[in-house]
N, C-alpha and C positions, 0 to 999 in steps of 0.2 A: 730677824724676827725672833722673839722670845716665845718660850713656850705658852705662852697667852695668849700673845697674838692665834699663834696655829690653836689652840683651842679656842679661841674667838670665833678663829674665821671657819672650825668645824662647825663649829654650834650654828653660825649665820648660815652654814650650808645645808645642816640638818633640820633645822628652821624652816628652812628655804621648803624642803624636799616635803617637811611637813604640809607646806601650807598648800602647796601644789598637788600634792593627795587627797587634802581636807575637800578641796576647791573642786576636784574629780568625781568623789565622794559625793558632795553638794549637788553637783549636776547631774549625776545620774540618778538619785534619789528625787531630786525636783522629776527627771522624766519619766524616772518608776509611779510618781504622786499623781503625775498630768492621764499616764498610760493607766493608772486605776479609774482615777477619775472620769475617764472616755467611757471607759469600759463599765462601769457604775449607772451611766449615762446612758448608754446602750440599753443596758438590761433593764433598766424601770422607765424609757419610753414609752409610748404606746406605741404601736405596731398597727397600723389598718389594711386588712387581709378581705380583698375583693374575691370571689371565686363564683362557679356556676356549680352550684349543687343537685342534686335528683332525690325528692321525697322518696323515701323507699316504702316499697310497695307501691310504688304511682309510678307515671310516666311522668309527672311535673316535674318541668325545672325552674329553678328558683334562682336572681340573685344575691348571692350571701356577700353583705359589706360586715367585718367585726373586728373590732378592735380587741386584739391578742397580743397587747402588751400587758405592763403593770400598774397604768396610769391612763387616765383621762385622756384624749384628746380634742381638746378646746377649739375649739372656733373653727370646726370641718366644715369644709366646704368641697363637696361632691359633684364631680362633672363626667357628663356623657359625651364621647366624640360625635352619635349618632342619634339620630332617634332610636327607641324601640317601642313598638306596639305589644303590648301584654296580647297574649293568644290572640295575638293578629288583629285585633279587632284596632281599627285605623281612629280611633274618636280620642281626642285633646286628654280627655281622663284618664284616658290606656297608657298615654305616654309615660314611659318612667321619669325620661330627662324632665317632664312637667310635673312629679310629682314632687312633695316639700319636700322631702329630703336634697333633691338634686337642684331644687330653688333656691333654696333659704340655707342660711345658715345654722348649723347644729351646734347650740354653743358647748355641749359636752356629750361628748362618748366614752361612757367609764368603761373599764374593765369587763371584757368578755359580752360587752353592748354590742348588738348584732341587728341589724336591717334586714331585712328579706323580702324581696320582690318578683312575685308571681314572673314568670317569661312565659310560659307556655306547656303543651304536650307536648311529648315525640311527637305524633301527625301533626299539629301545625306547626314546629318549627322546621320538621325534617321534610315534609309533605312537599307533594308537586307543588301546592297552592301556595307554601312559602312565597313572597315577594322578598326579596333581601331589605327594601327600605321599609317595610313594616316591620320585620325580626332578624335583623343583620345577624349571620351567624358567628361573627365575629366584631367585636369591637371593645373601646377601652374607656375605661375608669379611671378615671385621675383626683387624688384626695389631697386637700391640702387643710393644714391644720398645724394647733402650734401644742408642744411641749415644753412647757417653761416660757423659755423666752426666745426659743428654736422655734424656726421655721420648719415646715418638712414640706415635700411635695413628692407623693408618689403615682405613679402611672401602671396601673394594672390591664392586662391584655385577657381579655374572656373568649374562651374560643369553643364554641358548643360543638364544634366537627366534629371531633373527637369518638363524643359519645352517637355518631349515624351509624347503626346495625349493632348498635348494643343491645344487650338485655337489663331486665329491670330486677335492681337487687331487692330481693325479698329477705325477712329476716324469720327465721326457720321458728322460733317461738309464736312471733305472732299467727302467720300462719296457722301452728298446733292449739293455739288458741280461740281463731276462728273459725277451726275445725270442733272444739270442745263446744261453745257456743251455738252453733248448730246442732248439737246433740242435748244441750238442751233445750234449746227450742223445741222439738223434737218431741223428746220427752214431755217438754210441757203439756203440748199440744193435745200427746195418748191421755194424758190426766187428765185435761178437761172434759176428754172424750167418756173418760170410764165415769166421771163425777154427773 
């Protein structure tokens, strides 16, 4: 073999070793491009967040359905495992599961778009008089709905127990407010007296 050759066959080997790097290279970069892309995907989904909330200052609780992602979610459709009677009262209109939302189809929930449905007081959900098949203290939400051209189907668990022998968060302004408000009521009242 002449010095050609062995510089040939370095070059085809160094060649080689390129191209098997480049190739390396390529595919990790496609899975870096795939793993942005998931994750791009993620973040500007929309997200539908079922919870049981308490108006503050009240004893109502409320169902909060809201979408807290970045984007619409299209063609939701909202299902009850169970019946629920709004403050127990047993009549077809009380029913959430009968109300449109949980009927019909919502063809968009944009951004920060929120549902909210009356459940009840502490006494009648916590109350002797509770019946579990009028105000189940427990049951599940399932949404399903599309993002692009993604399916999604999520199943949320609401579970009012929780909150039995709680107290009712007040928020310390308003209070001081309804405190000012009766003062001048108050006040009004001496003025008309003296006029």
């Amino acid at each position: 073999m002449t010095n050609t050759d062995w510089l040939t066959l370095a070059l085809v080997v160094i060649t080689a070793f390129y191209a098997w790097a480049t190739l390396k290279i390529l595919r990790a970069n496609e899975s870096m491009v795939s793993a942005m892309r998931n994750q791009q995907n993620a973040a500007m989904r929309p997200y539908i967040l079922v919870s049981a909330t308490v108006r503050t200052g009240t004893q109502l609780f409320c169902l909060s359905i809201k979408n807290v992602g970045k984007t619409a979610a299209l063609s939701l459709r909202l299902s009850l495992d169970k019946s629920f009677y709004q403050l127990g009262e047993k009549r077809d209109e009380r029913n959430i599961a009968n109300s449109a939302a949980f009927s019909r189809v919502i063809d968009s929930l944009p951004p920060e778009g929120q549902l909210l449905f009356i459940l009840g007081n502490g006494p009648s959900l916590f109350g002797g008089s509770n019946i579990e098949e009028l105000c189940p203290l427990q049951f599940q939400v399932t949404a399903k709905y599309m993002s692009g051209s993604e399916s999604i189907s999520e199943t949320s668990i609401v579970d009012l127990r929780p909150y039995i022998n709680t107290v009712v968060q007040t928020d310390p302004i308003v209070e001081e407010l309804g405190k000012l408000r009766e003062e001048f009521v108050k006040l009004s009242k001496s003025l008309d007296k003296k006029l």
